[in-house]
Chimera marker file (.cmm) of the C-alpha trace (Angstrom):
<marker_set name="trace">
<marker id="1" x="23.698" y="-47.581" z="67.896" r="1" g="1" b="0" radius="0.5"/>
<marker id="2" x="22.919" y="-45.573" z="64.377" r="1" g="1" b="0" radius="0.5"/>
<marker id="3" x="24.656" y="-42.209" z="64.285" r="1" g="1" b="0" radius="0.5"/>
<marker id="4" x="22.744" y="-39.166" z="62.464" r="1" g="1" b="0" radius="0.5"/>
<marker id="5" x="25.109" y="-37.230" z="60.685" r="1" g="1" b="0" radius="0.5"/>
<marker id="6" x="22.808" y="-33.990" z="60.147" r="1" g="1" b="0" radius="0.5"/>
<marker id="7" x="22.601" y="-34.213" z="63.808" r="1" g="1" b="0" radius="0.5"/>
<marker id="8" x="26.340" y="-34.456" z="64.846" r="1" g="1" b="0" radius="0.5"/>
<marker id="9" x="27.067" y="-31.650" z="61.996" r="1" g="1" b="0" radius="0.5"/>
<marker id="10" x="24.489" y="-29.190" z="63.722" r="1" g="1" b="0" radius="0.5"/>
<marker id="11" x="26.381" y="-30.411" z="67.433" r="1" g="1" b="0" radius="0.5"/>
<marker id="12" x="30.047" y="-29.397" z="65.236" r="1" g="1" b="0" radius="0.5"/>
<marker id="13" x="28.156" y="-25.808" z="63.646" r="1" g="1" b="0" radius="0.5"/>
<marker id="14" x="26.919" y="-25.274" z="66.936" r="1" g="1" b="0" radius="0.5"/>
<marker id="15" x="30.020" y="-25.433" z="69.238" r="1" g="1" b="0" radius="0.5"/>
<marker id="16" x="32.021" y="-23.353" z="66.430" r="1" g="1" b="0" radius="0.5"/>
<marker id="17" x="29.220" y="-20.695" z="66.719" r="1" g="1" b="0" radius="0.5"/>
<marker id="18" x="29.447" y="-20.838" z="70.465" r="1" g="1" b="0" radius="0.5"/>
<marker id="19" x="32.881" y="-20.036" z="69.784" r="1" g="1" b="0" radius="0.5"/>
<marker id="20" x="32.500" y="-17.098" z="67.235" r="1" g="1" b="0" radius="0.5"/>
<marker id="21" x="34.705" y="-19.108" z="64.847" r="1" g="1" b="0" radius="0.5"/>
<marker id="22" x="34.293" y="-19.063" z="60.905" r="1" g="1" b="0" radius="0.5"/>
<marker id="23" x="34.427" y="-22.485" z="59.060" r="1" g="1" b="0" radius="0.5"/>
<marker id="24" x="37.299" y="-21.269" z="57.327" r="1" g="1" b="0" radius="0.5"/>
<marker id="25" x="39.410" y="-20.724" z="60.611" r="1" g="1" b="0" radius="0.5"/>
<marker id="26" x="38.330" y="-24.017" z="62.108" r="1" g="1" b="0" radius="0.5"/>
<marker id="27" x="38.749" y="-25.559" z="58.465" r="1" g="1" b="0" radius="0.5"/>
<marker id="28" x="42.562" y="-24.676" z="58.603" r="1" g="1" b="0" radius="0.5"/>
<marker id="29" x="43.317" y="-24.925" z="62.496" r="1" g="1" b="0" radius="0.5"/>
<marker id="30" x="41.770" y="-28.508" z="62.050" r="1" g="1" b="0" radius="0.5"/>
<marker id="31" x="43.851" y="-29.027" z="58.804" r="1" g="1" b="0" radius="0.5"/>
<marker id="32" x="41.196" y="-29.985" z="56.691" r="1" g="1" b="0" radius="0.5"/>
<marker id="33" x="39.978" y="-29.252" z="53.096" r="1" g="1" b="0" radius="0.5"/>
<marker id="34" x="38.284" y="-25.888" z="51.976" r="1" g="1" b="0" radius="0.5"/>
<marker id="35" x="34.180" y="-26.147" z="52.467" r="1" g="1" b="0" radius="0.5"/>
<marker id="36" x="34.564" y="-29.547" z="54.002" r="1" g="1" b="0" radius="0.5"/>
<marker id="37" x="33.402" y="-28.447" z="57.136" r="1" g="1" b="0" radius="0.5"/>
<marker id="38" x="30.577" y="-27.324" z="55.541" r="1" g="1" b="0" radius="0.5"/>
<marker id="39" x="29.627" y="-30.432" z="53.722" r="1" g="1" b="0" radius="0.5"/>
<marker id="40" x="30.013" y="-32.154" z="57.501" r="1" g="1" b="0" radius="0.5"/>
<marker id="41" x="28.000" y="-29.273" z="59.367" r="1" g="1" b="0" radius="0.5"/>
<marker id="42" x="24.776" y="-29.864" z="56.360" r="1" g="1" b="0" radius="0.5"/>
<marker id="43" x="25.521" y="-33.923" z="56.977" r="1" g="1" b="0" radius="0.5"/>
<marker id="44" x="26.189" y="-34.577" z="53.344" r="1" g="1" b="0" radius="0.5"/>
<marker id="45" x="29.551" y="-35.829" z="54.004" r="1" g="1" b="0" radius="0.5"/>
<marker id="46" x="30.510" y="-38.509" z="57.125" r="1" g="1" b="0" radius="0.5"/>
<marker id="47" x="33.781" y="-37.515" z="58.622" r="1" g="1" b="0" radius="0.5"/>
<marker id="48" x="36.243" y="-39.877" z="60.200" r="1" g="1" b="0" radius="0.5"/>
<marker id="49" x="37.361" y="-40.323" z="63.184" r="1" g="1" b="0" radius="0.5"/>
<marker id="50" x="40.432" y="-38.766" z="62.658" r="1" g="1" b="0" radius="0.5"/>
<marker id="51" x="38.687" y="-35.518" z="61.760" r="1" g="1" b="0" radius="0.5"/>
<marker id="52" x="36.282" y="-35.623" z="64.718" r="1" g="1" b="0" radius="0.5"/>
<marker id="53" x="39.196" y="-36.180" z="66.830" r="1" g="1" b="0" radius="0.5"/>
<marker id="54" x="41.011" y="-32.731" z="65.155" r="1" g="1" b="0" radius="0.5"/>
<marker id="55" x="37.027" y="-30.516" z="65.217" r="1" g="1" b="0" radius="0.5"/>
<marker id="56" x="36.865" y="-31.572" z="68.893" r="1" g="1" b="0" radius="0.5"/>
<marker id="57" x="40.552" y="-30.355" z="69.652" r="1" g="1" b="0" radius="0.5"/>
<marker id="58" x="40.002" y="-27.455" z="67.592" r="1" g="1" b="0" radius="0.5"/>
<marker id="59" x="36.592" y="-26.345" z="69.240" r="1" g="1" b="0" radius="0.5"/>
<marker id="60" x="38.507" y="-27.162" z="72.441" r="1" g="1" b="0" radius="0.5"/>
<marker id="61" x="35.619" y="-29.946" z="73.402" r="1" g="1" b="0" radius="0.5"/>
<marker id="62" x="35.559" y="-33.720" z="73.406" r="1" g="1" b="0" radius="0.5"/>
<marker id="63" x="34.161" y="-36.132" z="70.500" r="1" g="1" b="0" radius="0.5"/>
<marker id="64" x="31.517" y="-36.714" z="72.759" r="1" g="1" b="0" radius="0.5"/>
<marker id="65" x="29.945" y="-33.541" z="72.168" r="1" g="1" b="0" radius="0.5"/>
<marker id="66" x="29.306" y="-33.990" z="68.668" r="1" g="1" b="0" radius="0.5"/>
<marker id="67" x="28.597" y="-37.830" z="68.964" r="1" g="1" b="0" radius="0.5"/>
<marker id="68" x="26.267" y="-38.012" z="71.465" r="1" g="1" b="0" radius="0.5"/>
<marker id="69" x="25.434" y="-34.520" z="72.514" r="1" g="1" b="0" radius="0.5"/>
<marker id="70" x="27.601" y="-34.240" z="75.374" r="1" g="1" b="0" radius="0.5"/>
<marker id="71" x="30.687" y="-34.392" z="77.201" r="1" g="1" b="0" radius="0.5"/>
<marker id="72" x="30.430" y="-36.872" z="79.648" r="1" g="1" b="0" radius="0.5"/>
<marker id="73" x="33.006" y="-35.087" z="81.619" r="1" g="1" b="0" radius="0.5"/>
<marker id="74" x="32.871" y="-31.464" z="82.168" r="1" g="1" b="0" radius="0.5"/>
<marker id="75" x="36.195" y="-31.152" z="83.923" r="1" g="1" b="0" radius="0.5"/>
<marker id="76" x="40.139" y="-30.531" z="82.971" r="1" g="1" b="0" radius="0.5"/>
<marker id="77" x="40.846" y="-34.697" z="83.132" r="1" g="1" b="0" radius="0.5"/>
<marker id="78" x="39.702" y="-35.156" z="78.967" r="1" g="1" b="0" radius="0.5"/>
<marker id="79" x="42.127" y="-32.279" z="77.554" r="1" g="1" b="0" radius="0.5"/>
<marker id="80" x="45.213" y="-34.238" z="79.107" r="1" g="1" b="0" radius="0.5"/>
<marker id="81" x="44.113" y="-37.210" z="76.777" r="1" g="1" b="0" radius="0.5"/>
<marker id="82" x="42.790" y="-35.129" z="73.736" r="1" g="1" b="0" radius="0.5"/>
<marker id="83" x="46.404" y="-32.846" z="74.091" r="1" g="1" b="0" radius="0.5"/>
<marker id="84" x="48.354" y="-36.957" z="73.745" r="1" g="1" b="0" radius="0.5"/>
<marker id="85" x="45.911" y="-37.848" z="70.828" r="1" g="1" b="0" radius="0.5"/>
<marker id="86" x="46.562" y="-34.462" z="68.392" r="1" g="1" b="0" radius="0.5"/>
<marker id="87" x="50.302" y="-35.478" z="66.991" r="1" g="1" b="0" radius="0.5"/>
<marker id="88" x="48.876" y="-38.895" z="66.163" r="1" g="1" b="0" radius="0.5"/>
<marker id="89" x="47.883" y="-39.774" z="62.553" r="1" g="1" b="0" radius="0.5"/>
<marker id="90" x="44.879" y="-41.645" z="61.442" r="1" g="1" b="0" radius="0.5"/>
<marker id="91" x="46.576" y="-45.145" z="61.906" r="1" g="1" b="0" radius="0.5"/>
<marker id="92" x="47.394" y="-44.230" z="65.490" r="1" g="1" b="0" radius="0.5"/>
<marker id="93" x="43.833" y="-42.776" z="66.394" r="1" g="1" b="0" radius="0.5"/>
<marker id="94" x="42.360" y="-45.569" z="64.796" r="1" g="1" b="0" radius="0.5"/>
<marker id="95" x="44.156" y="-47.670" z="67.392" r="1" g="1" b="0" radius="0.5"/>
<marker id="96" x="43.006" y="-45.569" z="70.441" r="1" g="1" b="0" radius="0.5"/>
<marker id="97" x="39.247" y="-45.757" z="69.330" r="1" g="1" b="0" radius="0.5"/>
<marker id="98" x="39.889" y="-49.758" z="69.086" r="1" g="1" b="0" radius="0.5"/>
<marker id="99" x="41.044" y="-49.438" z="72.567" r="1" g="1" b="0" radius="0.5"/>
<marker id="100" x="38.678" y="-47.196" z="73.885" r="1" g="1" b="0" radius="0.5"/>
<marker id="101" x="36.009" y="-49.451" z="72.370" r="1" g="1" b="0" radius="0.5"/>
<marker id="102" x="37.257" y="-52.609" z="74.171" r="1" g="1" b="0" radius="0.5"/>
<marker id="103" x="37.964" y="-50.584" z="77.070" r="1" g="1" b="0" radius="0.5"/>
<marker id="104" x="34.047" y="-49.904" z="77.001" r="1" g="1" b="0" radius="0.5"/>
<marker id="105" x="33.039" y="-53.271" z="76.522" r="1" g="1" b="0" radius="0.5"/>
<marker id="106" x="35.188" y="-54.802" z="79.654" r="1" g="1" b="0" radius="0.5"/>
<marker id="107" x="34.181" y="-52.598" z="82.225" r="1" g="1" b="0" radius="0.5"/>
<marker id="108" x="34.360" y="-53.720" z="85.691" r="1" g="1" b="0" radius="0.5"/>
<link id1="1" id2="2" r="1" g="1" b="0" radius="0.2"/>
<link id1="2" id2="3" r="1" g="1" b="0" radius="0.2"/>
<link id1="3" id2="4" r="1" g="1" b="0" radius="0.2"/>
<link id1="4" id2="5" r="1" g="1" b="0" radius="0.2"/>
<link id1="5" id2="6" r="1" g="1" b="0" radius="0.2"/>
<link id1="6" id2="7" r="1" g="1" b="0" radius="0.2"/>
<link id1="7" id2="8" r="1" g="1" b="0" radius="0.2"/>
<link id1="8" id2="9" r="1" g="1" b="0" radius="0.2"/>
<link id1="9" id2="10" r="1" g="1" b="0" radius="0.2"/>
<link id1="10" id2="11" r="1" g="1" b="0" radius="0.2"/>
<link id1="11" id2="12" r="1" g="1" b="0" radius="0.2"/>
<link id1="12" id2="13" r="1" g="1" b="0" radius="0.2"/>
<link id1="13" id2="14" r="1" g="1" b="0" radius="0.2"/>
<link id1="14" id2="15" r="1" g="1" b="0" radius="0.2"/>
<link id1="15" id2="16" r="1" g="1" b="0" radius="0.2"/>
<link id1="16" id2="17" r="1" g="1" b="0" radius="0.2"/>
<link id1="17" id2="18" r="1" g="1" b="0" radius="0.2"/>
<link id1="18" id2="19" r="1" g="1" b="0" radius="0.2"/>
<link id1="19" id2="20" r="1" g="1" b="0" radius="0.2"/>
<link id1="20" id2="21" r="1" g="1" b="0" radius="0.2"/>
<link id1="21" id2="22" r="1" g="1" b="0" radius="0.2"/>
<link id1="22" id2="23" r="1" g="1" b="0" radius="0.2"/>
<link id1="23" id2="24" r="1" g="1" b="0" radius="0.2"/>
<link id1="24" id2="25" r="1" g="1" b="0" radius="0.2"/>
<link id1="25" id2="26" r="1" g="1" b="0" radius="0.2"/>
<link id1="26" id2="27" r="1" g="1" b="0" radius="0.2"/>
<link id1="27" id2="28" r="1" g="1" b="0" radius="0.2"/>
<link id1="28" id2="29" r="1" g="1" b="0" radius="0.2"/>
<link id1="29" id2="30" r="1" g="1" b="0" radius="0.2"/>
<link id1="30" id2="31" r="1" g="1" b="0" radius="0.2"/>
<link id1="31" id2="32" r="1" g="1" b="0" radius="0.2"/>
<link id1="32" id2="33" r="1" g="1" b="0" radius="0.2"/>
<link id1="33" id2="34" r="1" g="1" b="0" radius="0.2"/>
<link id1="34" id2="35" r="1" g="1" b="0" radius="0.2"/>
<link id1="35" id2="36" r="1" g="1" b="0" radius="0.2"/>
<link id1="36" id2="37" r="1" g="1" b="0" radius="0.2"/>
<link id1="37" id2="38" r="1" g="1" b="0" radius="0.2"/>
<link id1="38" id2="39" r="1" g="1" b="0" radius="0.2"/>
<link id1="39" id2="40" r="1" g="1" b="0" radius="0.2"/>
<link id1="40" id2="41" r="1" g="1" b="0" radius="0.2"/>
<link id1="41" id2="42" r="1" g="1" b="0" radius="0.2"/>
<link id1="42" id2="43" r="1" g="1" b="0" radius="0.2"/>
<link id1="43" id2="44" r="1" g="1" b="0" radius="0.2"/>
<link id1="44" id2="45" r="1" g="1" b="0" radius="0.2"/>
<link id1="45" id2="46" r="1" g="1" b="0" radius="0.2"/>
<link id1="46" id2="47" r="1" g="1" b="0" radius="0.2"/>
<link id1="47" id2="48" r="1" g="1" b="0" radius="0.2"/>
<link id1="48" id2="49" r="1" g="1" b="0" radius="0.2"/>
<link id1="49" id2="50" r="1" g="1" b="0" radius="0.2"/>
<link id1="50" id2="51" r="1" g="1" b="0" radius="0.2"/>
<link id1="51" id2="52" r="1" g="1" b="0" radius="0.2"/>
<link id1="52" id2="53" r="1" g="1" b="0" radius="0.2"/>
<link id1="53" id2="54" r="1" g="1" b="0" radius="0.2"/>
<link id1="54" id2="55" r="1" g="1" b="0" radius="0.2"/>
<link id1="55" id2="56" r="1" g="1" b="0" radius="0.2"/>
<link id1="56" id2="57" r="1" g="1" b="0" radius="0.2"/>
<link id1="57" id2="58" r="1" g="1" b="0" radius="0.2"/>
<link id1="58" id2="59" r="1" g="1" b="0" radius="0.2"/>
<link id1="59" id2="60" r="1" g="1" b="0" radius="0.2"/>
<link id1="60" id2="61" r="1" g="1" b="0" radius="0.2"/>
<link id1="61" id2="62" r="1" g="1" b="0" radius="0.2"/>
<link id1="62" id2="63" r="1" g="1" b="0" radius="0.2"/>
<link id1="63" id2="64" r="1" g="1" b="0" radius="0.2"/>
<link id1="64" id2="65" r="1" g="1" b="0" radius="0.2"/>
<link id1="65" id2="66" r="1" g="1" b="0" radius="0.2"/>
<link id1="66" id2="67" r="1" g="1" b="0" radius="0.2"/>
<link id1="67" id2="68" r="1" g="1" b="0" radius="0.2"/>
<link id1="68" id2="69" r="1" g="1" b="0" radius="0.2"/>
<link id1="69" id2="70" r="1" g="1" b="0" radius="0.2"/>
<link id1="70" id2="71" r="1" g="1" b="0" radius="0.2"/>
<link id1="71" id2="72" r="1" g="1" b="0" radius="0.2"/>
<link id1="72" id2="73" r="1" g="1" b="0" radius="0.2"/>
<link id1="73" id2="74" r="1" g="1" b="0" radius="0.2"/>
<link id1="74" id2="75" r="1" g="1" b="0" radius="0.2"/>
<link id1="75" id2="76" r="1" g="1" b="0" radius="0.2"/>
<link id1="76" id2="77" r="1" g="1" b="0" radius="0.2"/>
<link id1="77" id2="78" r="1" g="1" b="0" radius="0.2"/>
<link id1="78" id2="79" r="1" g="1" b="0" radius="0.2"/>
<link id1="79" id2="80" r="1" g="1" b="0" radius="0.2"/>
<link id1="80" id2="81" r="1" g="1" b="0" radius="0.2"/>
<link id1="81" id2="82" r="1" g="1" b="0" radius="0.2"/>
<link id1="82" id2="83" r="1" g="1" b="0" radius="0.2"/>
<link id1="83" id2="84" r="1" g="1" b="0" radius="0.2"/>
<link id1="84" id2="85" r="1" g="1" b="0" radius="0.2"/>
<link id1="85" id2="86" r="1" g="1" b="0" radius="0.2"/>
<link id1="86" id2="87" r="1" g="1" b="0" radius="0.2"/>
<link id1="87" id2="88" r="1" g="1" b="0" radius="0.2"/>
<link id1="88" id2="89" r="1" g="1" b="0" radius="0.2"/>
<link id1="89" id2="90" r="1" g="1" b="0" radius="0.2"/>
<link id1="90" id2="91" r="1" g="1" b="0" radius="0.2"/>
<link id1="91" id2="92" r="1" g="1" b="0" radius="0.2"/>
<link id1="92" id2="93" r="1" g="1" b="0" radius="0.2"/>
<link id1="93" id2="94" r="1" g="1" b="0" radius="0.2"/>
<link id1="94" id2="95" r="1" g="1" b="0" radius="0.2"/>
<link id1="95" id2="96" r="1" g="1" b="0" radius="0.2"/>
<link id1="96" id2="97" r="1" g="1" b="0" radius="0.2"/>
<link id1="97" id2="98" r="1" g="1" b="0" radius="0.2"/>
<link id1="98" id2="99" r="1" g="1" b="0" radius="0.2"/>
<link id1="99" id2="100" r="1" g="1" b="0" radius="0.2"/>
<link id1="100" id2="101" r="1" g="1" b="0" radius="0.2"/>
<link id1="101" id2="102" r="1" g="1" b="0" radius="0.2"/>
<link id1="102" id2="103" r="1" g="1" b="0" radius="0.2"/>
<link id1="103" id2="104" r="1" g="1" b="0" radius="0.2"/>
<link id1="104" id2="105" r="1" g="1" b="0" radius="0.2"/>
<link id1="105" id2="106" r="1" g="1" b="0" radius="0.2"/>
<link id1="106" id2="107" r="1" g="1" b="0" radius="0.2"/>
<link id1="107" id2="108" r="1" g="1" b="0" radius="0.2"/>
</marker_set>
C-alpha cells in the first residue's frame, strides 16, 4: 500500500478546519515546528509517525483519519489508547506501530 501525502495533508487541513483551529494553535498544542504543519497540509514534507500520532491527538481523531480517510471506529474505545500513547516518545510509538503492525498481520 503507497500512501499520498497531498492526500493525507488535505485529510490533516481538513479535520483542523472542521475544528476552527489555526495551524499555529495546532502547530504548538502538537509541539511541532513553526509552518511545519503547513509544509505537511501542501504534502511537501512526509511526517512521522510520531507526529501523526500528536495531529491525531491534537484534532481529537485517530491516525486513521488522515491515513486512510477514516476512523474505523467511531466510538469512545480509540481515545483510551490514543490518551496511553501521548506521553510516549518517538522510540516508544515506534514500538506500538511495530506491534500494531504484527498485531494486523496475525489476526485470527
Amino acid at each position: 500500500m503507497e500512501l499520498d501525502y497531498k492526500t493525507i495533508g488535505k485529510r490533516i487541513a481538513g479535520r483542523r478546519k472542521a475544528l476552527k483551529l489555526k495551524q499555529a494553535e495546532v502547530e504548538e498544542q502538537a509541539d511541532i515546528g513553526y509552518k511545519y504543519l503547513s509544509s505537511i497540509e501542501c504534502g511537501r514534507t512526509i511526517p512521522s509517525t510520531e507526529v501523526i500520532m500528536k495531529l491525531a491527538a491534537v484534532l481529537d481523531t485517530t491516525p486513521d483519519e488522515f491515513l486512510v480517510g477514516s476512523s474505523r471506529y467511531p466510538g469512545e474505545a480509540w481515545k483510551t489508547v490514543a490518551d496511553k500513547l501521548r506521553p510516549l516518545d518517538g522510540r516508544q510509538l515506534d514500538l506500538v506501530s511495530s506491534f500494531v503492525d504484527w498485531v494486523a498481520e496475525h489476526k485470527p
